[in-house]
C-alpha positions as CSV (number, residue, x, y, z in Angstrom):
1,X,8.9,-2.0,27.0
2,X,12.0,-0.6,25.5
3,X,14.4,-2.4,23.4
4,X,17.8,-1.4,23.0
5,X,18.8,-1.7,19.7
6,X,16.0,0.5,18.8
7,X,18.4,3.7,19.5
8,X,20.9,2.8,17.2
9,X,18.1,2.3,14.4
10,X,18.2,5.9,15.0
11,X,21.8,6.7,13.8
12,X,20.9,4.7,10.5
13,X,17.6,6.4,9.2
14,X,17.3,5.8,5.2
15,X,17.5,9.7,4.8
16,X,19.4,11.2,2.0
17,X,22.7,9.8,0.6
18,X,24.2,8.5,3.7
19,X,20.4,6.7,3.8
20,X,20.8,5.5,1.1
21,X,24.3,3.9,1.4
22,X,23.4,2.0,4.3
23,X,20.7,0.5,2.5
24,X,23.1,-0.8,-0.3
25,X,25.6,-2.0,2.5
26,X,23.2,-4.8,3.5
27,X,23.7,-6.2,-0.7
28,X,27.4,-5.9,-0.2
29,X,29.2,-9.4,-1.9
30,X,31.8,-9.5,0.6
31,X,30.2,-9.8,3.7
32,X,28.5,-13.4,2.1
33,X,31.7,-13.9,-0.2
34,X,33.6,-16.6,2.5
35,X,31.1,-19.8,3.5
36,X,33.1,-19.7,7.0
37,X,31.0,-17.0,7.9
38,X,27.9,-18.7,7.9
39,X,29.5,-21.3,10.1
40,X,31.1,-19.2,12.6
41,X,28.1,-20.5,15.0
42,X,28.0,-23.6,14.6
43,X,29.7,-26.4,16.3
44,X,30.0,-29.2,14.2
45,X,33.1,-29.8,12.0
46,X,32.3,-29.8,8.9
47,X,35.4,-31.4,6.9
48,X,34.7,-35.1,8.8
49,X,31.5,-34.9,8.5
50,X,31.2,-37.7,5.8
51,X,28.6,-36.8,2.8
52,X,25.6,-38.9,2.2
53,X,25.2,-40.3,-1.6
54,X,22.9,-37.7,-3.6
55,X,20.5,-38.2,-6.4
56,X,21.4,-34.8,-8.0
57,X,19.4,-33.0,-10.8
58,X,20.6,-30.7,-12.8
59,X,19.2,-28.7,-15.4
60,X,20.8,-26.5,-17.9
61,X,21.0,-25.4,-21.4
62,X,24.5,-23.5,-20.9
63,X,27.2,-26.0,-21.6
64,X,29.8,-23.1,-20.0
65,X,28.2,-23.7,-16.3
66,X,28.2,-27.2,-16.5
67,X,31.6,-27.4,-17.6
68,X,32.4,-25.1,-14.7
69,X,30.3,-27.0,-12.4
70,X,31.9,-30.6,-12.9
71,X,35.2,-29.0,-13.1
72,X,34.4,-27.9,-9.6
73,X,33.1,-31.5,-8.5
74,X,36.0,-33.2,-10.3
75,X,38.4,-31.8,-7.8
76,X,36.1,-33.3,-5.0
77,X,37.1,-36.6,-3.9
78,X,33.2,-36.9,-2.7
79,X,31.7,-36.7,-6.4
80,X,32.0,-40.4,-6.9
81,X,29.5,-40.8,-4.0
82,X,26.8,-39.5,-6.2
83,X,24.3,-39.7,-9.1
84,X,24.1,-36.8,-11.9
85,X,20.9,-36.6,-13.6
86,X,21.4,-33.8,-16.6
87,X,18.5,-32.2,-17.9
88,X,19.5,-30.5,-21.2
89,X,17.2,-29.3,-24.1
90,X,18.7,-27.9,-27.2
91,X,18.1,-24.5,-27.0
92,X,19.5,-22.3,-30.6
93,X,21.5,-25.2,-31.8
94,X,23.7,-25.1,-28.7
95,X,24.8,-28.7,-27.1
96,X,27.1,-30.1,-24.0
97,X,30.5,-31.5,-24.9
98,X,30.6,-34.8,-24.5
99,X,33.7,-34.4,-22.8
100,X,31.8,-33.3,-19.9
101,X,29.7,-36.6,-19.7
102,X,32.9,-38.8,-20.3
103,X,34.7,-37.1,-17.6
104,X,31.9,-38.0,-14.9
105,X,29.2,-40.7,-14.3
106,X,26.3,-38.4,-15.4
107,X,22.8,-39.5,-17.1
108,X,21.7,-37.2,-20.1
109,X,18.0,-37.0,-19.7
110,X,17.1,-35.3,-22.7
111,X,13.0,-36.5,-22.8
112,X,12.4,-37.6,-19.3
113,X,9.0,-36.6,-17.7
114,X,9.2,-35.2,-14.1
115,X,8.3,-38.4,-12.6
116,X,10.5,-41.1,-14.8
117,X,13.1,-38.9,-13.6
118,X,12.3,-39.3,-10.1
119,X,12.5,-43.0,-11.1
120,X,15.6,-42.9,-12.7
121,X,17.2,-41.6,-9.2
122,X,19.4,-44.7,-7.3
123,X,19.6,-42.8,-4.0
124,X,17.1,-42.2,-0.9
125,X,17.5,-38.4,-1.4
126,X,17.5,-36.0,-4.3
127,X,18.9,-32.5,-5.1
128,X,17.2,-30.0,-7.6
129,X,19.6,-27.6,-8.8
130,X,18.2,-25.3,-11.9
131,X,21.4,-23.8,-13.0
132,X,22.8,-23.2,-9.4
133,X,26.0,-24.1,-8.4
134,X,26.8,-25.9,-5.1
135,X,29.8,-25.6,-2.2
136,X,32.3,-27.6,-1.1
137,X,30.2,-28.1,2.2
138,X,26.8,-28.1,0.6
139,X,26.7,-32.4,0.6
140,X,28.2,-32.6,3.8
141,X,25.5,-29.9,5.4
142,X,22.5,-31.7,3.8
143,X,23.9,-34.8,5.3
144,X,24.4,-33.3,8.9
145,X,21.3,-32.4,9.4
146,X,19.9,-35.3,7.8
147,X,21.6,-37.8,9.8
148,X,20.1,-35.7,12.7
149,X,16.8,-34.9,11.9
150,X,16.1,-39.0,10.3
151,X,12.2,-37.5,10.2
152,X,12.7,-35.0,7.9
153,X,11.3,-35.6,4.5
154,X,12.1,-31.7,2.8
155,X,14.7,-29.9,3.7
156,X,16.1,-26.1,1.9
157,X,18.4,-23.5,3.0
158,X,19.9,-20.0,1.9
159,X,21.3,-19.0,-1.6
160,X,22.2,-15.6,-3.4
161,X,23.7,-15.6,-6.7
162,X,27.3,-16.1,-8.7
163,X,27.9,-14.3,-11.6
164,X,30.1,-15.8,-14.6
165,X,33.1,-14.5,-12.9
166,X,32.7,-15.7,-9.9
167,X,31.3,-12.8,-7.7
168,X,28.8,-13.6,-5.5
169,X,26.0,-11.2,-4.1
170,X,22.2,-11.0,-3.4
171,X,22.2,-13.7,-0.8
172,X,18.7,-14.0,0.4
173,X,17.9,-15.2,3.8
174,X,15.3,-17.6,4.5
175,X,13.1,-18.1,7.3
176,X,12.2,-21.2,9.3
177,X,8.8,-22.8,8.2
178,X,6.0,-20.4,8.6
179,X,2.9,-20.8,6.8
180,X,1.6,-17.6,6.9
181,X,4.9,-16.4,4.6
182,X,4.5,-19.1,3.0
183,X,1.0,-19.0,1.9
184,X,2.1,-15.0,0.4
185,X,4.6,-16.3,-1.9
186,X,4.2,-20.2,-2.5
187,X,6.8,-19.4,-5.3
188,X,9.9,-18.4,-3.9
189,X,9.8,-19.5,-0.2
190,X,11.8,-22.4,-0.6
191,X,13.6,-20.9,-3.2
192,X,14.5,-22.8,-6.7
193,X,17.2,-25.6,-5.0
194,X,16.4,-27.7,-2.1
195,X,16.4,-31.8,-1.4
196,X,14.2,-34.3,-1.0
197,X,13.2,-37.3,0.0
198,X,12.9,-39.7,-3.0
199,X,9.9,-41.8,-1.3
200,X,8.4,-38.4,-1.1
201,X,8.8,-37.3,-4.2
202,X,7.4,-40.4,-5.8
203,X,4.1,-40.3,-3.7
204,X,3.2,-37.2,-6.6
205,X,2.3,-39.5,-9.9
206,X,0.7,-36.2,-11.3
207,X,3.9,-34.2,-11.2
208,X,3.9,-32.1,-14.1
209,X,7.1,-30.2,-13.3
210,X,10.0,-30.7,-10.6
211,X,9.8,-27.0,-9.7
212,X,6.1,-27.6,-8.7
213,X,7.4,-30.4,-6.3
214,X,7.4,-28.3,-3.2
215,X,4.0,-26.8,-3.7
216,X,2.3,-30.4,-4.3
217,X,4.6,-31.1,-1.2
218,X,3.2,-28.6,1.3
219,X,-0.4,-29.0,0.3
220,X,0.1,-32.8,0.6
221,X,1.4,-32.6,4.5
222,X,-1.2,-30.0,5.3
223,X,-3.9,-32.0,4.6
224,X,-2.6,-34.6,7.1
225,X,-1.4,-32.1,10.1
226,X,-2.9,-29.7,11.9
227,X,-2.7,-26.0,10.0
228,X,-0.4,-24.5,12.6
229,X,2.2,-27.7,12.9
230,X,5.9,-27.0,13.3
231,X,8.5,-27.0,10.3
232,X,10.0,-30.1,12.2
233,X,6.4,-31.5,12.4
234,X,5.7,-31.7,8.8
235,X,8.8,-32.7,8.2
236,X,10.1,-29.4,6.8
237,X,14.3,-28.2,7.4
238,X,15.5,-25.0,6.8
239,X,19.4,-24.8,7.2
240,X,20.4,-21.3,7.7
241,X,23.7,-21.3,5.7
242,X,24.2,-20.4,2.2
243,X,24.8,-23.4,0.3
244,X,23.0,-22.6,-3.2
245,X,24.8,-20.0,-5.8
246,X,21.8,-19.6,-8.4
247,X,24.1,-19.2,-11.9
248,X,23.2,-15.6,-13.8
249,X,25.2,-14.9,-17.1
250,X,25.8,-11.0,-16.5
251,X,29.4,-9.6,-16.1
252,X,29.5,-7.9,-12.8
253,X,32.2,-4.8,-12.7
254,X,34.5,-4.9,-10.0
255,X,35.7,-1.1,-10.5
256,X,35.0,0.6,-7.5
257,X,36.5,4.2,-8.5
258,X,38.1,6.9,-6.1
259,X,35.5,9.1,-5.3
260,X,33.0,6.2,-3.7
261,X,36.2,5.7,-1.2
262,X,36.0,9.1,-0.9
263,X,32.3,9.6,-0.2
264,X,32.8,6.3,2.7
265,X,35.7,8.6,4.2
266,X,33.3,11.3,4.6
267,X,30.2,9.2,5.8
268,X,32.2,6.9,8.5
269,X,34.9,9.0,9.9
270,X,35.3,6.8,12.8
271,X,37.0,4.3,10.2
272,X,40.7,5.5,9.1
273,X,40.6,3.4,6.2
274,X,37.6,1.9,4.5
275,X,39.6,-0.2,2.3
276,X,40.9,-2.2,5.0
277,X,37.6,-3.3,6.0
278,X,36.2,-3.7,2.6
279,X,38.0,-5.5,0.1
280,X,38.4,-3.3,-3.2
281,X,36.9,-6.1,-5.9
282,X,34.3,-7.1,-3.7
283,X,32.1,-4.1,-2.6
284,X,29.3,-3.5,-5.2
285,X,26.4,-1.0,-4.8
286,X,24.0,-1.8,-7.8
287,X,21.4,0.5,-7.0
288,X,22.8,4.1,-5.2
289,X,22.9,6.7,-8.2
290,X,26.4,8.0,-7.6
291,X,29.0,9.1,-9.8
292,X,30.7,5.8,-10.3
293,X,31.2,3.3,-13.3
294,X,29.6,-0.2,-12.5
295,X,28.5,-2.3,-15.4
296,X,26.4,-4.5,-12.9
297,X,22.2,-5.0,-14.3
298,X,19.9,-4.2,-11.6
299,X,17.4,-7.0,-11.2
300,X,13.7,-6.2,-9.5
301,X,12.5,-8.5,-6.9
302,X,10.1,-10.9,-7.9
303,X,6.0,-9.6,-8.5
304,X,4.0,-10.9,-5.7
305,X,0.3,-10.8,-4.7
306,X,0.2,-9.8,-0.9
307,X,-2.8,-11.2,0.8
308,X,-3.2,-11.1,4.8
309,X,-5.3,-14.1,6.0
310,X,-8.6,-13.7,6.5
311,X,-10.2,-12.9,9.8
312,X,-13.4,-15.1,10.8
313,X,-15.7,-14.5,14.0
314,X,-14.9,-17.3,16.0
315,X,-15.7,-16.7,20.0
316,X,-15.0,-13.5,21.4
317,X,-13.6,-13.8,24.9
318,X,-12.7,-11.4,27.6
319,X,-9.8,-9.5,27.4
320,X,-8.1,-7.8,30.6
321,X,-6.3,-4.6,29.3
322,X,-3.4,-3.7,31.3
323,X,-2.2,0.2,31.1
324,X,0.7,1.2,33.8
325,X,0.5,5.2,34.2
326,X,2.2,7.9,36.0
327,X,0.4,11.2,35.3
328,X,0.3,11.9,31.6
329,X,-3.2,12.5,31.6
330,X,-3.6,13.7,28.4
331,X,-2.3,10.4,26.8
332,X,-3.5,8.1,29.0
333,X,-7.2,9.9,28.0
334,X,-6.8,9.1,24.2
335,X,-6.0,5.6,24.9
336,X,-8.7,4.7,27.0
337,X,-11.2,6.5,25.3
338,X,-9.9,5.0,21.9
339,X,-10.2,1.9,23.7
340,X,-14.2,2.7,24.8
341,X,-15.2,4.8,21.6
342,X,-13.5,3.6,18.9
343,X,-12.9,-0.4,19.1
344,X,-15.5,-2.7,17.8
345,X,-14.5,-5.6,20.3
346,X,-17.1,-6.5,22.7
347,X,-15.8,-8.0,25.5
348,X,-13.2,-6.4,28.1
349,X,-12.0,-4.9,31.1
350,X,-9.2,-2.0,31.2
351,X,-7.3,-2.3,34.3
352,X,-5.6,1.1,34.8
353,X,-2.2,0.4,37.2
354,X,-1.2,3.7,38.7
355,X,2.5,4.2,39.3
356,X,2.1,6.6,42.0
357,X,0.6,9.4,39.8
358,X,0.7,13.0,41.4
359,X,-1.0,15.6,39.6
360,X,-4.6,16.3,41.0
361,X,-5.9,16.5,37.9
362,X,-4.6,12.8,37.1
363,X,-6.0,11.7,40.6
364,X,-9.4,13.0,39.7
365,X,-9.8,11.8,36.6
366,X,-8.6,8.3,37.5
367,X,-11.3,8.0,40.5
368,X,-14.0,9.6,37.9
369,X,-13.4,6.9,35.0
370,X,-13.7,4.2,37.1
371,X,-17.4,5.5,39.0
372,X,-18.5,6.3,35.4
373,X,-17.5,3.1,33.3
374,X,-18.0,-0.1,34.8
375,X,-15.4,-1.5,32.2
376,X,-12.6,0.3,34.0
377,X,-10.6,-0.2,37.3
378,X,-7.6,1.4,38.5
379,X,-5.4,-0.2,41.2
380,X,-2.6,1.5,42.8
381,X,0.7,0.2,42.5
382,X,3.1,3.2,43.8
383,X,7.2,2.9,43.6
384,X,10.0,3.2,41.5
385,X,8.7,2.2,37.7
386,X,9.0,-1.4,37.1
387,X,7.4,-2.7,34.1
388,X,7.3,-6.6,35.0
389,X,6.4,-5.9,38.4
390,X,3.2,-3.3,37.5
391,X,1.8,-6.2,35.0
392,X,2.2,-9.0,37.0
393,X,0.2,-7.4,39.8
394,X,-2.5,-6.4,37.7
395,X,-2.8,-9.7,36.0
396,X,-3.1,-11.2,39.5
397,X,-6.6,-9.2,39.9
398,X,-7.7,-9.3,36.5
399,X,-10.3,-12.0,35.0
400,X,-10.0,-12.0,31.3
401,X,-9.3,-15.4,29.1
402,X,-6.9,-13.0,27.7
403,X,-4.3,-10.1,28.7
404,X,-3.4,-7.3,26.8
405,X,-0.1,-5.6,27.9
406,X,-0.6,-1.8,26.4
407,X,1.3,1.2,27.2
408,X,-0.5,4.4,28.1
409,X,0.4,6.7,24.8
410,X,-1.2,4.4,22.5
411,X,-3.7,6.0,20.2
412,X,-6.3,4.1,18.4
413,X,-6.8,4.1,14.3
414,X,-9.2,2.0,13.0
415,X,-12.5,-0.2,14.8
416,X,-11.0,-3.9,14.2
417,X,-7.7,-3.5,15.4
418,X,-8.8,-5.5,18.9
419,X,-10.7,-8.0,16.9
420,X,-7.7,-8.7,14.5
421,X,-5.5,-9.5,17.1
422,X,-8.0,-12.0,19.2
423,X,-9.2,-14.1,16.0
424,X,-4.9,-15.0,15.1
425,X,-4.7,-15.3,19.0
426,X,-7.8,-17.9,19.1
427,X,-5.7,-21.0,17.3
428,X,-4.2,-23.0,19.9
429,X,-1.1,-23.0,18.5
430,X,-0.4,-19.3,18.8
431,X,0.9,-17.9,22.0
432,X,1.2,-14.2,21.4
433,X,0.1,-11.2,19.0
434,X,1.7,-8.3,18.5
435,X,0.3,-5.3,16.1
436,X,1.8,-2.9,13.8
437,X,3.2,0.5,15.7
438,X,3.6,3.8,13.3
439,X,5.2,7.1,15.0
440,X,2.6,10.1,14.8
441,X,4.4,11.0,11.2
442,X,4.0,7.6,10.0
443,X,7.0,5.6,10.1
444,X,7.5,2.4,11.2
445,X,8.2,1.8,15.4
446,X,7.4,-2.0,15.6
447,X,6.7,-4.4,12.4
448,X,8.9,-7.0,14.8
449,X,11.9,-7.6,17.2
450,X,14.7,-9.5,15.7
451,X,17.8,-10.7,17.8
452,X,21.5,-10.7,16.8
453,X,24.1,-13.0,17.4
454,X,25.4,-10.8,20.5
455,X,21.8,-11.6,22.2
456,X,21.2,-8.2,21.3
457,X,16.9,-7.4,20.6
458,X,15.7,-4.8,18.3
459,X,13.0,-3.4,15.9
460,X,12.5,-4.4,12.3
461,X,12.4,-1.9,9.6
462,X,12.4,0.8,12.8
463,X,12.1,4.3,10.8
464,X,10.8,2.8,7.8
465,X,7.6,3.7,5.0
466,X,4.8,1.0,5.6
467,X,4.5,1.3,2.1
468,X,8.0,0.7,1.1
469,X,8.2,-1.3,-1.9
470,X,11.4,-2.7,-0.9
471,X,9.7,-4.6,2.5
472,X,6.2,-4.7,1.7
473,X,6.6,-8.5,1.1
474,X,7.3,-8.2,4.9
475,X,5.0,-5.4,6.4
476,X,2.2,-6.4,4.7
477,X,1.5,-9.4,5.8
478,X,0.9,-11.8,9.0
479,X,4.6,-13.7,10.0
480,X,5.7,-15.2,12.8
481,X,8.2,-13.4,14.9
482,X,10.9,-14.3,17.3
483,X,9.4,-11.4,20.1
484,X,6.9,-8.2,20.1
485,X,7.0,-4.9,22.1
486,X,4.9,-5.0,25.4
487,X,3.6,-1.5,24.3
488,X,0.8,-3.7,22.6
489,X,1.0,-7.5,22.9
490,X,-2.0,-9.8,23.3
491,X,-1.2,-13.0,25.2
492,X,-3.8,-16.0,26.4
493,X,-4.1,-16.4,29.6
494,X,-2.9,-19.9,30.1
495,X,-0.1,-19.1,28.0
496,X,1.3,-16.6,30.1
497,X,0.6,-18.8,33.2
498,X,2.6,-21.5,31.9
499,X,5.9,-19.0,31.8
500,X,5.1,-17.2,34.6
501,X,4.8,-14.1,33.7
502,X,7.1,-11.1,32.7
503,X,10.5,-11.7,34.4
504,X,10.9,-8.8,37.1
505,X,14.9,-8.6,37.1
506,X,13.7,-6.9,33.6
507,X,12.6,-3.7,35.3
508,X,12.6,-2.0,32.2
509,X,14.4,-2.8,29.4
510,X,13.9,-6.2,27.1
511,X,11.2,-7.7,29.5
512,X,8.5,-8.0,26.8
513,X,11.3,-9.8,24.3
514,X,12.2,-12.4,27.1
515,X,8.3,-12.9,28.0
516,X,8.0,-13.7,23.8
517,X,11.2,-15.7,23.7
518,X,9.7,-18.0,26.7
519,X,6.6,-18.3,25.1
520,X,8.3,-19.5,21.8
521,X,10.4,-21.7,23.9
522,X,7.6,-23.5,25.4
523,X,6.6,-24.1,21.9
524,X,4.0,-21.6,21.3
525,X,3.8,-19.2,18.1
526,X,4.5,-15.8,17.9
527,X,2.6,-13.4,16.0
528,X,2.9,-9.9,14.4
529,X,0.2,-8.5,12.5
530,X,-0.4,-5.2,9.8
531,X,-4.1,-5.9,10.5
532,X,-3.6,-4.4,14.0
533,X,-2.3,-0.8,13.2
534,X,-2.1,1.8,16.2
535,X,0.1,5.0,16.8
536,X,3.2,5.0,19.5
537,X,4.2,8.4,21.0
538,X,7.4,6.0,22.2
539,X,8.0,6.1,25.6
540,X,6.4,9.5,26.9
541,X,5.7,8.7,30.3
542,X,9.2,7.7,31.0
543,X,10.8,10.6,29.8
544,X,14.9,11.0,29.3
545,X,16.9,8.5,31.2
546,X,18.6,9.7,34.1
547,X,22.6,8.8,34.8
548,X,21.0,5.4,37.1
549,X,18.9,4.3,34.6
550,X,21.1,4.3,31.8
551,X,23.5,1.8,34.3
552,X,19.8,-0.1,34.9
553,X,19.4,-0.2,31.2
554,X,22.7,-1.7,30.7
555,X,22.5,-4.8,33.7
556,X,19.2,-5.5,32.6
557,X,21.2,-5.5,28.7
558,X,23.5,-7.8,30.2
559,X,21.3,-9.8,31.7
560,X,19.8,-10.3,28.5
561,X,22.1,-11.0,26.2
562,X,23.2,-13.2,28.7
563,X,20.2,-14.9,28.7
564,X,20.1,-15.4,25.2
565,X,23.6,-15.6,23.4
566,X,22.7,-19.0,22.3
567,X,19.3,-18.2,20.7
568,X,19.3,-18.3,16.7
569,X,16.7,-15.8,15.2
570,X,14.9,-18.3,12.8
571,X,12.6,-15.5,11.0
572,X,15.1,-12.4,10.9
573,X,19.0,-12.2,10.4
574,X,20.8,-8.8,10.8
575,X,23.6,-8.3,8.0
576,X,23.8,-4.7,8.1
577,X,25.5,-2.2,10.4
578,X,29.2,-3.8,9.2
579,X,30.8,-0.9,9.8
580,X,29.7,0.9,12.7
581,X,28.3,-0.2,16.2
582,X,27.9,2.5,18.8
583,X,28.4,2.0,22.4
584,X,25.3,1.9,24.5
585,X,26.2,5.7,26.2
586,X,26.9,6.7,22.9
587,X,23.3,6.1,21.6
588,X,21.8,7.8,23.9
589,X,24.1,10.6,23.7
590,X,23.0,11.1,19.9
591,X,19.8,11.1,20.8
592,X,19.0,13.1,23.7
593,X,21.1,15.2,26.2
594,X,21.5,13.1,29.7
595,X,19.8,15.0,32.8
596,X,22.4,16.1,35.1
């Protein structure tokens, strides 16, 4: 049903300059500037952790990084440990002092082909790094979760960029393995640095180039695992900390001039002074056309072809459809009559739970649908609303192979929708599906839930274009998610047998997030889907929150985050919203006036 951190989505709409800011906040340098923050969570100590030897390849025409870059390492009592494999080609007479190569045990590879270079490497693991610069803890990372994960054969993590004075922005989070990303953008999923396993990388005689290394990788494993296998499975690491600076040659300003402080004093009043958050000569906003000097180049992300996976006819079995009402009629008519009319799926049942509805002309209706239409049944299931509760009790009468949790003010757009979501739902590998929700004007109300570090759930790209440029690489395409809304989420049947159900101390906040979180827990996937595209008029039935449900809302919050303070999003990190994080009575109060 609801999720909480959907409100405060509200409070951060990208509309005009204040919009627009936010946006920008999310590229800010500083919040990625100290490595320590990517290890706040993270229990291991990191300085005795003792580094593996490296194999580490290194290619570069600019003799300024590498100077930089073994000037680094030289103060590293670990650099001894390794191998240096150089690749440098003259490029307009330039060439690498050879005070660089005396200084360290390096190889200058000046000819090698991509697999004599593999040959040339001493250790059992190698390091690609195209002009990109590595931390202190990089080695020592790699080697962690190496050492604990002996089965892993690829293994990449984070980067963002440095600039040739040392500022770092644009760090770009990764996701855990998922091929359906994956198979969008083969190029820059793993990103340009990772590591290797040198056995691996010799099993590919053919290798033209390293950078087509993970490519010939991927296809290599898939055609010895099953298409849906795990990261961990195929041997595939992702380590969620930023341990590769990709070099780029501009001069980044670090003028941030009066008025910008001026325009944050005006946009956050609840902060007295910006500038003791934000750090002067680290806060850069390449983008947002205001009236301040920045010599920084803005870069455009990388041209991709988005394709969604195809859709085959495999079986088509039943689905039970599960709508809770209370009155509403008019609603609850336009989703079942979408459902009937205007969906091209075959097979179903609609099981209509009525939450004590009292209108007459509700009552009517509800005992006329269900003489006229032997596809629908109402059962009565009168109380106080309970979400968990109404669902459980209709899946205990219902006799589909599947169950489809749907909320009644869901309004159907296009024939296939139903059909989309059975044929992902159909591999046996997949748990749940969840389908693309647009408000009646258009925006985004579920591509997605994500969960913070505070065990907090809420809704990607809530308030969003579909057809922002700046996501589509996201809301185009079929991903795995950590959870989906209950308003439309398609589950099999033996899947949610094997949790149990929704969780009834979740009356009605975050139950759907905790069903998904227990289905991805028991080591099923969980899907979200553009090729399923509905409207949501959010929430209708409820209505405003009284004083006791707001106190509900925040136990079952609690109970939640509780819950889940130790789970670790691995397809969606929130890094915006530094600044600002309103209370949970506060959210509301922006929103909506509280019933007295």
């Amino acid at each position: 049903m609801l999720s909480f951190r959907k409100h405060a989505d509200r409070l951060r709409k990208p509309y005009g300059i204040r919009g627009r800011l936010l946006k920008e906040i999310s590229n800010i340098s500083f919040l990625h500037q100290n490595f320590f923050h990517n290890l706040s969570d993270h229990s291991f100590n990191l300085t005795k952790i003792e580094s593996l030897p490296f194999s580490i390849i290194i290619e570069s025409n600019c003799p300024k990084f590498l100077n930089n870059f073994f000037e680094k390492f030289n103060q590293n009592s670990q650099v001894f440990k390794n191998q240096f494999l150089v690749i440098h080609k003259s490029d307009k007479g330039t060439s690498v002092p050879r005070s660089i190569f005396e200084k360290n045990e390096i190889l200058l590879c000046l000819d090698y082909s991509s697999i004599a270079l593999l040959n040339a490497c001493v250790h059992d693991w190698i390091i690609y790094l195209p002009e990109t610069y590595i931390n202190d803890f990089t080695l020592r990372v790699l080697s962690h979760r190496i050492l604990n994960f002996p089965q892993s054969l690829f293994v990449y993590a984070d980067s963002d960029r440095i600039s040739v004075d040392g500022i770092r922005n644009r760090t770009i989070y990764r996701t855990d393995w998922d091929i359906y990303r994956y198979f969008v953008d083969t190029t820059h999923f793993f990103g340009d640095s990772w590591c290797i396993r040198r056995d691996t990388a010799l099993e590919f005689s053919n290798l033209s180039s390293l950078s087509k290394l993970p490519t010939m990788f991927v296809q290599n494993v898939l055609n010895t695992h099953d298409f849906g296998s795990s990261g961990r499975v195929l041997g595939i690491e992702h380590i969620p900390m930023t341990l590769f600076h990709k070099y780029y040659p501009e001069v980044y300003s670090n003028h941030v001039c009066s008025e910008l402080w001026s325009l944050l004093n005006k946009l956050f009043p609840a902060i007295q002074n910006p500038k003791k958050f934000i750090p002067q000569s680290r806060i850069y906003f390449p983008s947002l056309n205001l009236p301040f000097t920045s010599q920084r180049k803005v870069d455009s992300f990388p041209e991709k072809t988005f394709v969604n996976q195809p859709v085959s006819t495999r079986t088509q079995p039943k689905i039970s459809i599960l709508i809770p009402t209370r009155d509403r009629l008019q609603l609850l008519q336009q989703t079942v009559f979408g459902i009937l009319h205007d969906t091209d799926y075959p097979s179903f049942e609609i099981i209509i739970i009525d939450n004590g509805s009292v209108i007459p002309e509700t009552l009517t209706w509800l005992e006329e649908i269900q003489q006229s239409q032997r596809l629908v049944r109402v059962v009565s299931y009168p109380g106080n609303f309970n979400f968990a509760k109404l669902n459980n009790f209709a899946f205990s009468v219902s006799t589909g192979q599947a169950i489809l949790l749907l909320n009644n003010d869901i309004q159907v757009l296009h024939a296939n929708w139903l059909s989309n979501m059975t044929e992902l739902l159909q591999h046996p590998q997949v748990g749940a599906v969840g389908a693309r929700l647009l408000y009646p004007e258009g925006t985004i109300q579920h591509a997605g839930i994500g969960i913070d570090e505070d065990g907090g759930a809420w809704h990607l790209y809530f308030g969003e274009s579909p057809e922002d440029p700046d996501h589509q690489h996201e809301l185009s395409i079929t991903r795995q998610v950590s959870a989906n809304t209950g308003a439309c989420l398609l589950i099999r049947r033996e899947v949610w047998e094997a949790v149990d159900g929704i969780d009834e101390n979740f009356a009605i906040l975050c139950n759907d997030v905790d069903l998904c979180l227990r289905i991805g827990e028991a080591g099923w996937k969980v899907l979200w889907t553009p090729n399923a595209t509905l409207v949501h008029h959010e929430s209708a039935t409820l209505g405003r929150p009284s004083r006791s449900k707001l106190e509900q809302y925040k136990l079952e919050k609690d109970l939640f985050a509780k819950r889940w303070k130790h789970y670790r999003d691995p397809w969606h990190r929130d890094t915006t919203w530094p600044f600002i994080k309103p209370s949970f009575t506060e959210i509301w109060r922006s929103n909506r006036k509280l019933e007295k």
